[in-house]
VOMI-396431 format. One record per residue (C-alpha): x, y, z. Coordinates in nm, 2 decimals. Example, Ala and Ser with C-alpha at 12.3 -4.5 7.8 and 13.67 -1.06 7.14 Angstrom:
<rs>
[[1.23, -0.45, 0.78]]
[[1.37, -0.11, 0.71]]
</rs>
This chain:
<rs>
[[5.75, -0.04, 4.74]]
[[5.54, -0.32, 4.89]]
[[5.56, -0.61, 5.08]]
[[5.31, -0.86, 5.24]]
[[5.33, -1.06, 5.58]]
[[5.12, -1.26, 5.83]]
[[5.07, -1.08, 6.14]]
[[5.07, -1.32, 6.48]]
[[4.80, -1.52, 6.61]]
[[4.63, -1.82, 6.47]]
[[4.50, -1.83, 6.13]]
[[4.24, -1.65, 6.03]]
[[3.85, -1.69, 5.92]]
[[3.72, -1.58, 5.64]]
[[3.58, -1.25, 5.81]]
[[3.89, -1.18, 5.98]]
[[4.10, -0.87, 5.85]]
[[4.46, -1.00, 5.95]]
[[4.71, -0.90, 5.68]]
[[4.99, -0.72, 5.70]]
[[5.17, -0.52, 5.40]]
[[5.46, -0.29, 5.46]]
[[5.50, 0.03, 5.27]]
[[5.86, 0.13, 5.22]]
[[5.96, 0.51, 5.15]]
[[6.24, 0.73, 5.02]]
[[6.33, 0.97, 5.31]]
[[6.46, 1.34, 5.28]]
[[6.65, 1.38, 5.58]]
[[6.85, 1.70, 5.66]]
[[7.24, 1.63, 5.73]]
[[7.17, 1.65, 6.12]]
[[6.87, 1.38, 6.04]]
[[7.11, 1.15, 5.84]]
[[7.41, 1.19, 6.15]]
[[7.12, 1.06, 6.41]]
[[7.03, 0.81, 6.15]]
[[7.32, 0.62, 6.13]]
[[7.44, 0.64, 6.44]]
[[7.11, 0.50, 6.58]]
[[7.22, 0.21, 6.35]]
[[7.57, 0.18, 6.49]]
[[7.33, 0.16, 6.83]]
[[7.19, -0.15, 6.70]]
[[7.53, -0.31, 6.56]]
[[7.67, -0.26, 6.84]]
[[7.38, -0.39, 7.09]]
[[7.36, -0.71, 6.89]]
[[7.68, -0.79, 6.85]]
[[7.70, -0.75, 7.26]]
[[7.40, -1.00, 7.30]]
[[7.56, -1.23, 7.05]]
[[7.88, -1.21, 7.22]]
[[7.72, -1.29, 7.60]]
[[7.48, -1.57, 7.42]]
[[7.79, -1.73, 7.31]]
[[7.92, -1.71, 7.64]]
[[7.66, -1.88, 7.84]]
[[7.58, -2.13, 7.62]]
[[7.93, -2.25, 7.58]]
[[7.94, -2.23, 7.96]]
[[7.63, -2.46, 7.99]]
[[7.38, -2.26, 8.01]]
[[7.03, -2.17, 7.80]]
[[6.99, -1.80, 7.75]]
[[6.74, -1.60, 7.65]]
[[6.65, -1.32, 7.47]]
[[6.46, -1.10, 7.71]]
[[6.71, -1.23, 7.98]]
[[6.94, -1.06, 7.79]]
[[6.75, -0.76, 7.76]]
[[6.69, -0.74, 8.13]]
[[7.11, -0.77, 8.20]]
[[7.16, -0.49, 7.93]]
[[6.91, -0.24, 8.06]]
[[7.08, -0.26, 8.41]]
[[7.40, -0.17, 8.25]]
[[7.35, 0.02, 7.96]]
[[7.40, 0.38, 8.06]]
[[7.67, 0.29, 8.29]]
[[7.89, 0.14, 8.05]]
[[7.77, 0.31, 7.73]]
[[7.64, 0.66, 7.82]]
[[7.62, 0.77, 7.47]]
[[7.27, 0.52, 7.44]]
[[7.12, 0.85, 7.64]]
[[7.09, 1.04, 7.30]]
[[6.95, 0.77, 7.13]]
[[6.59, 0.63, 7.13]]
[[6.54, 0.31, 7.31]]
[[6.40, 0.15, 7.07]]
[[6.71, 0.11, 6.84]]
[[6.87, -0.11, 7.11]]
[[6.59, -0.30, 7.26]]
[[6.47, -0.41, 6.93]]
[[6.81, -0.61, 6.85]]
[[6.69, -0.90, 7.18]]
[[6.41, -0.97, 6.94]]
[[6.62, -0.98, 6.59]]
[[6.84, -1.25, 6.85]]
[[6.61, -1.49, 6.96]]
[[6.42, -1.51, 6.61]]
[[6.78, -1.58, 6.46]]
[[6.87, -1.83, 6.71]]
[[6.51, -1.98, 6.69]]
[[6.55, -2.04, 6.34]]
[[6.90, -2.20, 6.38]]
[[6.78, -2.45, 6.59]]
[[6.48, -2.53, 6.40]]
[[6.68, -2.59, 6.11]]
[[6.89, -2.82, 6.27]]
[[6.60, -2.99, 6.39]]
[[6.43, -3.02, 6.03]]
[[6.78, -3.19, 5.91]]
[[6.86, -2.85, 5.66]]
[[7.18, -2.66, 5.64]]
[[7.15, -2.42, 5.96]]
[[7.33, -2.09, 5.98]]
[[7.42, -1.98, 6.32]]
[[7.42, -1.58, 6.41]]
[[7.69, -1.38, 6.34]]
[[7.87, -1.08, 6.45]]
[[7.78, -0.74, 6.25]]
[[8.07, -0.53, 6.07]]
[[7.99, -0.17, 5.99]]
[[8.02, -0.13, 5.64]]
[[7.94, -0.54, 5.58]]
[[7.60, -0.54, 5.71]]
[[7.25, -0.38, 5.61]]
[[7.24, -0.05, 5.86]]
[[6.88, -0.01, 5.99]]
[[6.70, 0.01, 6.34]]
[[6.31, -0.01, 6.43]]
[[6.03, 0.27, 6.56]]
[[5.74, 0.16, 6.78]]
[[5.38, 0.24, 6.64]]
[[5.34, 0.45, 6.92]]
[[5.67, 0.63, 6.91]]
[[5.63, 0.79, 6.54]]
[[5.32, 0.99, 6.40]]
[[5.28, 0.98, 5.99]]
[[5.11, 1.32, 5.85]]
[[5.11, 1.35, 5.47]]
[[5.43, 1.35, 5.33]]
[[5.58, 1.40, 5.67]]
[[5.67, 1.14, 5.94]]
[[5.79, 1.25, 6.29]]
[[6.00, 1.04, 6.46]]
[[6.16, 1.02, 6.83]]
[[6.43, 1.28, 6.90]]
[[6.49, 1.42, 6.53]]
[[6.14, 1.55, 6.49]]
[[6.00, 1.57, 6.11]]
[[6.11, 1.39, 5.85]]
[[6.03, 1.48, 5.46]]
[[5.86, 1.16, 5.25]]
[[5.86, 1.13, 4.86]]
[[5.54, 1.03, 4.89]]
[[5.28, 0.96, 5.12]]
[[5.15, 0.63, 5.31]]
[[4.92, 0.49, 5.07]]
[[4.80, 0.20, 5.30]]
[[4.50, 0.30, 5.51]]
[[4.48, 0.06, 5.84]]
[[4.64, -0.04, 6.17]]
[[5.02, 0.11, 6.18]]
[[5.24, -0.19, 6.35]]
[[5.56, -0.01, 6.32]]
[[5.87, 0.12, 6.15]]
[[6.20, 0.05, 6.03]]
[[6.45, 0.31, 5.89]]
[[6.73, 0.19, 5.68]]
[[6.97, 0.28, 5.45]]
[[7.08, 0.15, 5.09]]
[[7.43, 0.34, 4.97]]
[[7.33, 0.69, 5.08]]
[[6.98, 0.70, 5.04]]
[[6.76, 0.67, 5.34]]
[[6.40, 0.45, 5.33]]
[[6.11, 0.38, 5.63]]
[[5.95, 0.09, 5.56]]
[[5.59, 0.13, 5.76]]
[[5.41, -0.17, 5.83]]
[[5.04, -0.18, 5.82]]
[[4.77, -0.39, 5.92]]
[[4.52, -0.37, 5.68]]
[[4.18, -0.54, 5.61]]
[[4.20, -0.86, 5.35]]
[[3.99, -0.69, 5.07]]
[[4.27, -0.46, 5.05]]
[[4.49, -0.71, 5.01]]
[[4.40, -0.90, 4.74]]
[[4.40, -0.74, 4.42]]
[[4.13, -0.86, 4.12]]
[[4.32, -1.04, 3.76]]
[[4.20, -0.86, 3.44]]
[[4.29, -1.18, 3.26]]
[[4.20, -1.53, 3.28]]
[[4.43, -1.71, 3.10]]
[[4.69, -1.96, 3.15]]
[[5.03, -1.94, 3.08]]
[[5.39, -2.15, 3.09]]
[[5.66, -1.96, 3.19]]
[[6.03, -2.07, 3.10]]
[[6.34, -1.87, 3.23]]
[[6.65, -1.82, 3.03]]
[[6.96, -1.63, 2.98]]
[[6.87, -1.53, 2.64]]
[[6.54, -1.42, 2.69]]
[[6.49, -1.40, 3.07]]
[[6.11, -1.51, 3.00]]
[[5.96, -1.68, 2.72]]
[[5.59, -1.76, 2.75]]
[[5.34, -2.02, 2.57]]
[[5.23, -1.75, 2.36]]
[[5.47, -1.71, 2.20]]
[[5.61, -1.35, 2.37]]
[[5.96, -1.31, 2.50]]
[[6.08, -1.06, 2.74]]
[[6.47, -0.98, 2.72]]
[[6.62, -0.89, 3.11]]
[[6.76, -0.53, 3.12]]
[[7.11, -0.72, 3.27]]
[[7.20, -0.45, 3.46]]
[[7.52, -0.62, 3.59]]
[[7.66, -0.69, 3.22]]
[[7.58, -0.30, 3.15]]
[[7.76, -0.16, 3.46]]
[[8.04, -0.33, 3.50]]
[[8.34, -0.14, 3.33]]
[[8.24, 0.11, 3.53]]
[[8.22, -0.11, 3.80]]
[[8.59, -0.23, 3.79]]
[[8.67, 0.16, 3.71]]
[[8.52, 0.28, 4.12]]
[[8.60, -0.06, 4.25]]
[[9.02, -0.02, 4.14]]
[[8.96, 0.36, 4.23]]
[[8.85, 0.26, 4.63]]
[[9.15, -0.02, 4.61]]
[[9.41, 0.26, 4.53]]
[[9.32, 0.51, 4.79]]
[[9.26, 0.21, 5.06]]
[[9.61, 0.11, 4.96]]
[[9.74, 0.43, 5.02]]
[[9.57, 0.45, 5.33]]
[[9.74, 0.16, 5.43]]
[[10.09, 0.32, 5.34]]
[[10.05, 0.62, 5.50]]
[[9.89, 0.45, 5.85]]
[[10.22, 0.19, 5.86]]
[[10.43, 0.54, 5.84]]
[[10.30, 0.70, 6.10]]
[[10.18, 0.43, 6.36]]
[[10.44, 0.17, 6.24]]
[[10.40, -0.20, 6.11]]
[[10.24, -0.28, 6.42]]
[[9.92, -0.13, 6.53]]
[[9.76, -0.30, 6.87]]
[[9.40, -0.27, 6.93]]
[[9.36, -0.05, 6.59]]
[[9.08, -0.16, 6.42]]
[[8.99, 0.15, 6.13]]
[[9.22, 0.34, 5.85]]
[[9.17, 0.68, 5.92]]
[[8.89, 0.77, 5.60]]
[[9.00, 1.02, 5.39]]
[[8.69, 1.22, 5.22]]
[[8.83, 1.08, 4.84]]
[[8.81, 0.74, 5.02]]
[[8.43, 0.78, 5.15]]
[[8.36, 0.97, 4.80]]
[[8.49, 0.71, 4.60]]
[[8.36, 0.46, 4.81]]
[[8.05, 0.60, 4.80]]
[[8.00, 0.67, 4.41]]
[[8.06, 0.23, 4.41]]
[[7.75, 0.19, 4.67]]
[[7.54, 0.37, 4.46]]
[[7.64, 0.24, 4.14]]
[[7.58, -0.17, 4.28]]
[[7.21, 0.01, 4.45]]
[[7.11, 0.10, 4.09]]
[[7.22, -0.22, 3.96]]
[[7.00, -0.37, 4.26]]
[[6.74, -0.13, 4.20]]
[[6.70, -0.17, 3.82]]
[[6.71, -0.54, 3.86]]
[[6.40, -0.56, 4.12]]
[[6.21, -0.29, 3.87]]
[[6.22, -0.54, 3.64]]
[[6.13, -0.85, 3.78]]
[[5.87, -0.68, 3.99]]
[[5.71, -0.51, 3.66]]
[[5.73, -0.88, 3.53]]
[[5.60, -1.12, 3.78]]
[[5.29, -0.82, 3.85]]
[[5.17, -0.86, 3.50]]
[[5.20, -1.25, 3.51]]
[[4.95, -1.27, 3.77]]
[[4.76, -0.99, 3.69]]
[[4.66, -1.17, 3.32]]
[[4.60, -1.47, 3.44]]
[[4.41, -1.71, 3.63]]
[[4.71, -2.03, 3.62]]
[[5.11, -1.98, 3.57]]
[[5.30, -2.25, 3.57]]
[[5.70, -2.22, 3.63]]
[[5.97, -2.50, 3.61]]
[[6.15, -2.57, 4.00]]
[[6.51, -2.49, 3.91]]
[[6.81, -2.56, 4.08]]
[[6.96, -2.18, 4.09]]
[[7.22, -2.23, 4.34]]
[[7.35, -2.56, 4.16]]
[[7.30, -2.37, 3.81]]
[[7.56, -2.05, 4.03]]
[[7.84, -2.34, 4.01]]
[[7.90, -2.30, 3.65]]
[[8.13, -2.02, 3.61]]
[[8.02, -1.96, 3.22]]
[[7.71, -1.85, 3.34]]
[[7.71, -1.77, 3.70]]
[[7.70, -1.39, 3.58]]
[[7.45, -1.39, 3.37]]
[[7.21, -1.60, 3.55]]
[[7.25, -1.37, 3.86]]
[[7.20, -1.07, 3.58]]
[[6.82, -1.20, 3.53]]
[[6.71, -1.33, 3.84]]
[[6.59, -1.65, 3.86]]
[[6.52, -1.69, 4.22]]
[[6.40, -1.32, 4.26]]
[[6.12, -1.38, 4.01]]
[[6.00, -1.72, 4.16]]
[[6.01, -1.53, 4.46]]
[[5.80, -1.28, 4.37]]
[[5.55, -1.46, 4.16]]
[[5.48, -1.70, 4.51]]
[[5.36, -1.44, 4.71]]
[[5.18, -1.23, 4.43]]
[[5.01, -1.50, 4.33]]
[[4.80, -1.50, 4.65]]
[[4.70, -1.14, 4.63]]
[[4.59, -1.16, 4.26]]
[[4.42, -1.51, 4.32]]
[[4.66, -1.63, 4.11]]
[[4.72, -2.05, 4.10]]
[[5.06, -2.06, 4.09]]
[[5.24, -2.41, 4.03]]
[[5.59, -2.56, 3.97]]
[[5.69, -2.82, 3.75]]
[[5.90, -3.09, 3.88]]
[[6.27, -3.05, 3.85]]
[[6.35, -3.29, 3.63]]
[[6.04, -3.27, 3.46]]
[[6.15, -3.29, 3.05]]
[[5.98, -2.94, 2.90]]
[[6.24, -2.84, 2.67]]
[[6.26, -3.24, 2.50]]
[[5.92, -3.35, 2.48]]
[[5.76, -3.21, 2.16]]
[[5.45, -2.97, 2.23]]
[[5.25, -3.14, 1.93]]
[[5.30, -3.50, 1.97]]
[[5.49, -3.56, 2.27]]
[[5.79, -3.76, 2.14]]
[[6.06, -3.71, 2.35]]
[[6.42, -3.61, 2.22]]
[[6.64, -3.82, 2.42]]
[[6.97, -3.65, 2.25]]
[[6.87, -3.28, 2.28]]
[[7.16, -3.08, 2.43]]
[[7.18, -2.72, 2.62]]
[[7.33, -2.56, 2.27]]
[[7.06, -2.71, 2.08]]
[[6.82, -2.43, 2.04]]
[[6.60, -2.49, 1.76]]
[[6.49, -2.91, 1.68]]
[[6.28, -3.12, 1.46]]
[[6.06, -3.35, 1.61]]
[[6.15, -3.70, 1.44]]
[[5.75, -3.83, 1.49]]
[[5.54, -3.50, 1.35]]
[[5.84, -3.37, 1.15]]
[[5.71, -3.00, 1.39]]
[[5.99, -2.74, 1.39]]
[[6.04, -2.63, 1.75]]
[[6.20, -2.35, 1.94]]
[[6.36, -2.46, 2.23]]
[[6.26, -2.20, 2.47]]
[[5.90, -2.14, 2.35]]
[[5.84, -2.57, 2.32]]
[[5.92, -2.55, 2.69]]
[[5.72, -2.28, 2.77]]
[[5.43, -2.49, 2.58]]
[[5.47, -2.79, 2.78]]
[[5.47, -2.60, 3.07]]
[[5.10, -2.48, 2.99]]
[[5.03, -2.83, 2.90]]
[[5.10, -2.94, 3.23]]
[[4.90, -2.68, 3.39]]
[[4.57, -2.80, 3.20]]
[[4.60, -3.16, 3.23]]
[[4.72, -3.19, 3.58]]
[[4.65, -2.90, 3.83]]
[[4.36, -2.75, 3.65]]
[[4.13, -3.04, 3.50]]
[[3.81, -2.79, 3.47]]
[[4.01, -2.59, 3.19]]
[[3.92, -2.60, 2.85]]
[[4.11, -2.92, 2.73]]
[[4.27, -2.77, 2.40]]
[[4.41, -2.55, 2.61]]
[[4.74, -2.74, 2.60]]
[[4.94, -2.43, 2.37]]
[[4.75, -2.55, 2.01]]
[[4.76, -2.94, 1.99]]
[[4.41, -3.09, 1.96]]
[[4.19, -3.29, 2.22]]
[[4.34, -3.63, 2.28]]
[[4.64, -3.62, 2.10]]
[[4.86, -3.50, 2.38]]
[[4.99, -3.81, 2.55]]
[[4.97, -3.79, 2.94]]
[[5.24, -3.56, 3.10]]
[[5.48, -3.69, 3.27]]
[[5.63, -3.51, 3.56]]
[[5.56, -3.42, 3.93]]
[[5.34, -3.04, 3.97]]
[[5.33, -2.86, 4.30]]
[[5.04, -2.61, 4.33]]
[[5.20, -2.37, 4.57]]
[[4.86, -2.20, 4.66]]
[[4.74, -2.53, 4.79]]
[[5.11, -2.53, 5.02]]
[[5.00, -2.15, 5.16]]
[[4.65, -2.25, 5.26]]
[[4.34, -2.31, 5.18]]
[[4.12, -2.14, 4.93]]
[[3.80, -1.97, 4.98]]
[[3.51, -1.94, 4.73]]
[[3.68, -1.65, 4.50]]
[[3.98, -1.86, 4.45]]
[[4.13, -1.64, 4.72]]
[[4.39, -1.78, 5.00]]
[[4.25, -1.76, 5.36]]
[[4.60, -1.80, 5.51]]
[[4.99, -1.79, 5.41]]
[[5.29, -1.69, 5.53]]
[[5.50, -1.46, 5.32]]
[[5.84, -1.31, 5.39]]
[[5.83, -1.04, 5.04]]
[[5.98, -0.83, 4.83]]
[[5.90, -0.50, 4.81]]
[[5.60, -0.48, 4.56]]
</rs>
């Protein structure tokens, strides 16, 4: 797996190597490996959840705290008060300061901006994604083998493919599988990636087909959710039972009434069965990203312009007839994904306006059906008497947009089979997202973005 982010500093020139792309591996630990893993993530629960606690604190007393101030006040206490940090590396709780003042940072700079802000919150085991990071210069990577601080060697699945700077690491688990994602510095022509295609291509998203292109191709979603989910419902009413019976049995012995008690006692049925469910929702995860990753690679590996509409997912989640199924495909995942790949394959990338018409207006003429409805999925124009397909007419008026708007040096029949000047002037608003990253270079290359990804 892959990802891509901007490393620190200011932006770079075109003969500066500063890219960043983290590698993210499958880990083999023994079961003495796996007890020092997650307890080094309890370490970093439960050091963030402290420095959230005492941030809190001062700042409703009227103060401005800081991170590393923080930091400082815990590292004059730490092994007083929580001797058990000595048998795990610093890292995993000096790290958490950082995670802190980033969150908070962000907060308030949402606030500032006018956008829904999200304060920091407390971290439940069990309700929170378990990881904690590695210094570059605390770890050593050797083939298939990584050695980290007091564990030793650790077997890979495979080996670090990225050859470069090493920045760091951060080990994490998903159900009961156990991943180091290694990021690398590496030099910008190893970045980008070339196209073996240069074509142009409107992309329309649907439940149906989760992709139907201007050529005329659809490509159904695997909808991993909608084939998992008896079996879902079977481990999720399995875990209810026994954490019912848990329940029973803890009121019987410790009564009704249980100050300061915080944790059932887990059974080994409990943590099995809980288990088997945390695997079961990582496949479904898993299979869902294979997809979309397989998916949004190929777009902008075969061509040179894609062209995608700006939908409103979270609104579209209200709707409780398709909430499911819309979360089955993906939406936001693949616009995700096809932002920052577009940069590495040199890819213009560019979003249609939200309310820009694509499934009314007709791909031949442009007459625009005015009574067209969401369960309307074939029409006839009324002007060129042109049978349409609703998802496939979008999908060509998509393209259309792309040729007469953002790219006015492509070949002007290029607007999905209509002639030269017959195609009225497209209406609708287009955002070329690789002109909102940066700007361009001579290969049609960015020369600086910032990307939080995905793995790739």
């Amino acid at each position: 797996m892959w990802g891509r982010a901007r490393s620190s500093g200011d932006p770079p020139t075109k003969n500066t190597s500063d890219v960043q792309l983290t590698h993210k591996i499958a880990l083999c630990p023994t079961p003495e490996q796996a007890d020092y893993f997650a307890r080094a993530c309890g370490t970093a629960r439960r050091v963030w959840n402290w420095a959230l606690d005492e941030w809190n604190k001062q700042r409703a007393a009227g103060q401005k705290p800081n991170a590393m101030a923080l930091k400082k006040q815990f590292n004059a206490i730490k092994y007083a008060r929580f001797p058990w940090l000595k048998d795990i590396h610093r890292d995993a709780h000096a790290r958490p300061f950082e995670h802190l003042g980033r969150a908070w940072s962000r907060f308030f700079a949402d606030i500032k901006a006018g956008q829904r802000a999200h304060a920091p919150q407390f971290k439940k085991k069990g309700r929170c994604v378990d990881s904690f990071y590695v210094a570059n210069d605390k770890f050593r990577v050797e083939a298939r083998t990584i050695r980290l601080p007091k564990i030793g060697d650790v077997s890979m699945r495979e080996a670090l493919r990225l050859p470069g700077k090493i920045l760091g690491a951060t080990v994490s688990r998903t159900a009961d599988r156990w991943f180091v994602a290694i990021q690398v510095e590496v030099p910008d022509t190893q970045f980008h990636r070339a196209r073996t295609g240069d074509g142009i291509v409107g992309v329309d998203l649907g439940i149906k087909a989760a992709v139907t292109l201007s050529t005329g191709e659809t490509v159904d979603a695997p909808k991993p959710l909608k084939a998992a989910l008896r079996r879902l419902r079977i481990r999720g009413r399995r875990v209810s039972r026994k954490l019912e019976v848990a329940k029973a049995e803890s009121k019987t012995i410790h009564g009704p009434h249980q100050p300061g008690r915080r944790h059932l006692p887990a059974t080994k049925n409990r943590l099995k069965s809980s288990g088997a469910l945390a695997r079961l929702h990582a496949r479904i995860a898993q299979t869902r990203a294979d997809f979309t990753h397989k998916l949004t690679t190929r777009l902008c590996r075969e061509n040179q312009a894609v062209v995608i509409e700006d939908l409103h997912v979270k609104g579209m989640l209200t709707n409780d007839k398709l909430a499911r199924a819309i979360s089955d495909v993906g939406f936001g995942m693949l616009r995700t994904q096809l932002e920052y790949k577009a940069v590495r394959y040199g890819t213009r990338l560019i979003i249609a306006d939200r309310w820009f018409p694509s499934s009314k207006l007709c791909s031949t003429c442009g007459w625009k059906h005015e009574a067209l409805t969401l369960s309307d999925r074939q029409w006839q124009c009324a002007q060129c008497s042109t049978h349409h397909d609703r998802d496939h007419n979008a999908a060509l008026n998509l393209k259309r947009l792309a040729t007469e708007t953002a790219l006015p040096v492509a070949s002007p029949t290029g607007n999905g089979g209509a002639m030269a000047g017959m195609v009225p002037a497209v209406a609708g608003k287009v955002t070329p997202v690789s002109d909102e990253c940066g700007q361009q270079d001579a290969s049609g290359q960015e020369e600086s973005c910032v990307h939080v990804c995905a793995p790739f």
